[in-house]
N, C-alpha and C positions, 0 to 999 in steps of 0.2 A: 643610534637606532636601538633603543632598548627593547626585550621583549615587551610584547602584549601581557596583561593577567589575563586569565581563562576565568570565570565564572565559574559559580558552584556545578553548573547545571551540566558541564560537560569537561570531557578534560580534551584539548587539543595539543594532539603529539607529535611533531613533525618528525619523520622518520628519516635518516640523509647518511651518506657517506665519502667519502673522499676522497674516493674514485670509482668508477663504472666496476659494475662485472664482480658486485662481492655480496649480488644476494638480496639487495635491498628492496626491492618489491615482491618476492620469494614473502620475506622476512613479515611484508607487510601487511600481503595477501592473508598468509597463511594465521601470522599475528588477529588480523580481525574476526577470521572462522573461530578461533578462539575464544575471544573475547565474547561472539556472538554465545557459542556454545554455553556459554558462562551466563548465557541471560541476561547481556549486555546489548544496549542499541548502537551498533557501531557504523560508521559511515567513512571511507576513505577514496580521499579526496585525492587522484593523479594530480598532483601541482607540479612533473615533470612537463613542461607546457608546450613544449617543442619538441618533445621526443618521447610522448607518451606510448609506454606500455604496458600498463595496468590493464588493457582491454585483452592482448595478449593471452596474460598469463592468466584470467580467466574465461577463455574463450568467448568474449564477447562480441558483438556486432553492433555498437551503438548509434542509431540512428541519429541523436543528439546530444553532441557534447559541450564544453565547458565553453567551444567556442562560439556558441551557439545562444549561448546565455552571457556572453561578455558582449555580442552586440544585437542583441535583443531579439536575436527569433527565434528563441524560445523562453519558457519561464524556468525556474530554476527545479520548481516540482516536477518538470515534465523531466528532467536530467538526470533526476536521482533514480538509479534504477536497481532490482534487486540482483545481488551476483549471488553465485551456487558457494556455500556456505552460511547464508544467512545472515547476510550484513547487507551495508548499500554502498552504493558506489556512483565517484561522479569523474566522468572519463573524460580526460582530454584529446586533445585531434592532435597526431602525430604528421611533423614537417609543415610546424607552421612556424614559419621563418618570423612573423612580426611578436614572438613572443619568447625569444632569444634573447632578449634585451630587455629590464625592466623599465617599462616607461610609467608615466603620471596614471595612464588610463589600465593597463594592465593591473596596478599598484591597488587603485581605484577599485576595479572590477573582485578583485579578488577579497579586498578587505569586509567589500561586502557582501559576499557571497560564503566566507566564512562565517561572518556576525550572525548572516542568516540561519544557516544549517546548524553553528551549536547548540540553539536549547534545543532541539528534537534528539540530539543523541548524545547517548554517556559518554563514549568515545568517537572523537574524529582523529582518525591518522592523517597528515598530509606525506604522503609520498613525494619526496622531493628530487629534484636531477642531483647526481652527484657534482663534488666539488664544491669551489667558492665564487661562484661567480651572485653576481648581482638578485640576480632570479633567484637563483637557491635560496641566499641569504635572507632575500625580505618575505620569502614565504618562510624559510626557521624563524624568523623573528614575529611570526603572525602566533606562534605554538608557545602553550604554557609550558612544555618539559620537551625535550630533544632525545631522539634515540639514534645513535649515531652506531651502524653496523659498519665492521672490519672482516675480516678476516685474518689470520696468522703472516702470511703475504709480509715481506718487510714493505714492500712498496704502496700496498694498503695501509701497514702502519703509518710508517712518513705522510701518507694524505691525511688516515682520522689525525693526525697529529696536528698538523697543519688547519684542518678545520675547527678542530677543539681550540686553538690558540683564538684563529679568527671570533668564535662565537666568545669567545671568554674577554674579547679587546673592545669586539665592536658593539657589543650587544649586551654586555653585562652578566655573562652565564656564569654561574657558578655550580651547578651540578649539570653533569652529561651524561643519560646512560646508556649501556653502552653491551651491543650483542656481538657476541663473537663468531662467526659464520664458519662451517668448514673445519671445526676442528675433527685436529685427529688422532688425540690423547686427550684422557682427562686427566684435569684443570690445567688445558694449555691455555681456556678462557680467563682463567684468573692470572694464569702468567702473563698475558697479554697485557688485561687491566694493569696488574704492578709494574710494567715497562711501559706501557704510558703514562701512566700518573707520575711515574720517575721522572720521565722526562719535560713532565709538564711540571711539576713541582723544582725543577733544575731551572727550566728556561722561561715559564709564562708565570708563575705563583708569584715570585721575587717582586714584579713591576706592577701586582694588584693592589687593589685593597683587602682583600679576601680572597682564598686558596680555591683555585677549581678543585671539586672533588669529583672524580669517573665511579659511577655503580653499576655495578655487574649485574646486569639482569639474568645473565646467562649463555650457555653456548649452544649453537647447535653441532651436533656431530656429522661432518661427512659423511652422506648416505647415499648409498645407488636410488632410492626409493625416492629421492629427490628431482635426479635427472631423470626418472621415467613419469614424474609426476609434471615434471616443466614442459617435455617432449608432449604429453599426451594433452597440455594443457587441461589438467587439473590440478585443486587442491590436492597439497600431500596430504592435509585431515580430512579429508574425503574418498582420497584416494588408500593412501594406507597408514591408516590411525596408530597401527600400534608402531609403526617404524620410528627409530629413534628419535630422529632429528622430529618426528611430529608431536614424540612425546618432550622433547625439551620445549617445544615453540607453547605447547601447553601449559611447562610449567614458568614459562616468563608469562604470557596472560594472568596464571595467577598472581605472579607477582605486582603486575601492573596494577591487578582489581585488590589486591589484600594490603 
């Protein structure tokens, strides 16, 4: 299952981690305000498809979602809807049990409904479920570049670990990059980077043809400004711009766009 190429017209970034609970739609909500800010057309796509909560964390109410246009009653313009930051968004239905599992028609639905949505925007994030299951993986393998968010957590390491391996065996990955949530010292996020690429350069480099290499896009710092901004459901870069972690998330968008 190799990746897809992405097109000039758009860069598609699946966004994933590996494991629950370290920030990853935080990271991806807040990522796209950004980018938007930036004067970017950015659209991100819940591809957690059974346990979507991308509608959540921007207080939405979607009338109609992804499931809605996987079996046709609706079209996929009527799905795209604007979310508060200035980007778009295409929401999945949370507890739906036949999308736990990738099948033919899932597989199907989605490939084209990516194909669709990239030339209208610079960037597409897919927000994916954590881990490695089935689902996960063939939505990262639809993405031209991977951003795989951790945390400090040895237990979050052991997963991106684990994931990075898988994307790199099954899929042919050779660069991952790669946001460190939660920090709470600076450059724990480069320390982090250097003890996984150790340990990916120890146990998954050996048996390639070519070396994964992890780029640091950045960290964000542990902020109270974060859980009052999750709590209130809002943007932290709307909520409160100048707080730290909304100024790091700022300067990974630049780095995404430069």
């Amino acid at each position: 299952m190799n990746a897809t190429p992405t097109s000039a017209s758009s860069r598609i970034m699946a966004v994933t981690s590996g494991k629950g609970g370290v920030g990853k739609t935080f990271i991806s909500a807040n990522l796209a305000a950004a980018l938007a800010r930036a004067g970017r057309r950015v659209l991100v796509l819940d591809a957690d498809l059974g346990l979507a909560n991308l509608d959540v964390v921007l207080n939405l109410f979607p009338k109609i979602t992804l499931h809605d246009v996987f079996t046709g009653k609706s079209s996929l313009q009527d799905a795209i809807l604007p979310a508060p930051g200035g980007f778009s968004v295409l929401l999945a239905g949370s507890g739906m049990v036949e999308y736990s599992r990738m099948t033919p028609e899932v597989r199907e639905h989605l490939q084209r409904v990516i194909a669709e949505v990239e030339p209208k925007f610079d960037h597409v994030l897919l927000d994916t479920g954590a881990g490695i299951s089935d689902v996960v993986l063939y939505t990262v393998s639809l993405a031209g570049e991977v951003l795989v968010v951790a945390t400090p957590e040895p237990t979050s390491l052991t997963d991106a670990y684990a994931t990075i391996k898988v994307l790199a065996t099954t899929q042919g990955r050779r660069k991952v990059q790669l946001v460190v949530n939660q920090t709470r010292k600076m450059g724990e996020g480069r320390a982090v980077r250097q003890q996984l690429q150790q340990v990916v350069d120890r146990y998954v480099n050996p048996n390639l043809d070519s070396p994964v290499r992890l780029e640091l896009l950045g960290d964000v710092p542990a902020d109270s400004a974060v859980r009052e901004s999750v709590q209130r459901r809002q943007l932290l870069l709307q909520a409160t711009p100048g707080a730290p972690a909304a100024l790091a998330l700022v300067a990974i968008a630049g780095r995404i766009t430069g």
